[in-house]
N, C-alpha and C positions, 0 to 999 in steps of 0.2 A: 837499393842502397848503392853508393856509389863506391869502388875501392881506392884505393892512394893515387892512383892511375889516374882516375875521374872518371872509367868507365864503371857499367852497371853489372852488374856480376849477376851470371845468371841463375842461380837457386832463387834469387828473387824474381824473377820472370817467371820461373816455373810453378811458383807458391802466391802469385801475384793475390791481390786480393779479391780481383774481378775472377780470377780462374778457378779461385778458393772457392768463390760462391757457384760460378757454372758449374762445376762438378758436383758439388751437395745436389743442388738445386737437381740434376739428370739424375743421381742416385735415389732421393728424393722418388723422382719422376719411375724411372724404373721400379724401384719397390712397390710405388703403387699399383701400378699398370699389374706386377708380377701377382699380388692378392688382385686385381679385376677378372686376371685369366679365369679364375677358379669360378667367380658368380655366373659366367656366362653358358657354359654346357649343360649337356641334361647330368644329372649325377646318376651314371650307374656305373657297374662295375664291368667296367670294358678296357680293353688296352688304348682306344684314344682317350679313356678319360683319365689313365695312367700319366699318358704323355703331356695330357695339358696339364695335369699335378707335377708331373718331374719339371715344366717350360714354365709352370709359376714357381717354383723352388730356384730356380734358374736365376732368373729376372731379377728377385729380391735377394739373391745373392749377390747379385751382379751388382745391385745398386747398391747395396749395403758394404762394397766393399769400394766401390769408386767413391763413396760419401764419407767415409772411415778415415781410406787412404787418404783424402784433398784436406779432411780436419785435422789430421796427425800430422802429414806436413808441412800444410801450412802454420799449424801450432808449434813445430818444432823447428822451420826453416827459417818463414818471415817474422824478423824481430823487429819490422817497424810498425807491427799491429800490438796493444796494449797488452801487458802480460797478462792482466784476468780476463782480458777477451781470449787470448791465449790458451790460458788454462781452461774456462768453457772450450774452447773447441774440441780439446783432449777429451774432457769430462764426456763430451757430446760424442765423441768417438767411442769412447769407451763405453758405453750405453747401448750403439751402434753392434758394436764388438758381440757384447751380452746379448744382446736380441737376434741377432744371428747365429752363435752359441746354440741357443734356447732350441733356437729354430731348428738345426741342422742335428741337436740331439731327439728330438718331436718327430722329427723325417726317419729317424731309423725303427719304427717300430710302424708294422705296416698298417696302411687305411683301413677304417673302420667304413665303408658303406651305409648308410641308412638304407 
């Protein structure tokens, strides 16, 4: 958007629409990857299988909060995307928010082994 000026002012560059989407999109991608860590080792109860538990708790933290962050700002920053596309994205964030919550209370109560 452009200001009195005619230049472009930048929170809209930073929240752009294309950037909004690259970052879900790698949050996205990290979260998943973060639950793949886990399918792959043997399950026993070892300190490297500790570590690839704490490097998938990681991962989908990581993603979950770069997908969070880019819906919230972009929901709150760029006002030349529609307000109920808008509000989805909060909604959509805020969903993000709660399942990482969920997650991060679930992580304090130690592994159960099969």
């Amino acid at each position: 958007m452009k200001s009195e000026s005619g230049e472009e002012s930048k929170e809209y560059e930073v929240f752009s629409r294309e950037l909004v989407v690259a970052a879900v999109l790698v949050g996205i991608f990290l979260m998943v990857v973060g639950q793949l860590v886990v399918i792959w080792p043997e399950w026993e109860d070892t300190e490297t299988m500790r570590t690839v538990y704490k490097t998938s708790r990681t991962l989908f933290a990581l993603g979950g909060m770069i997908s969070s962050g880019a819906l919230i700002g972009g929901g709150i920053i760029n006002k030349s995307i529609d307000k109920f596309v808008r509000l989805g994205m909060l909604v959509a964030a805020a969903f993000i928010i709660m399942q990482l919550m969920n997650w991060a209370a679930i992580s304090y109560f130690p592994l159960q082994f099969p």
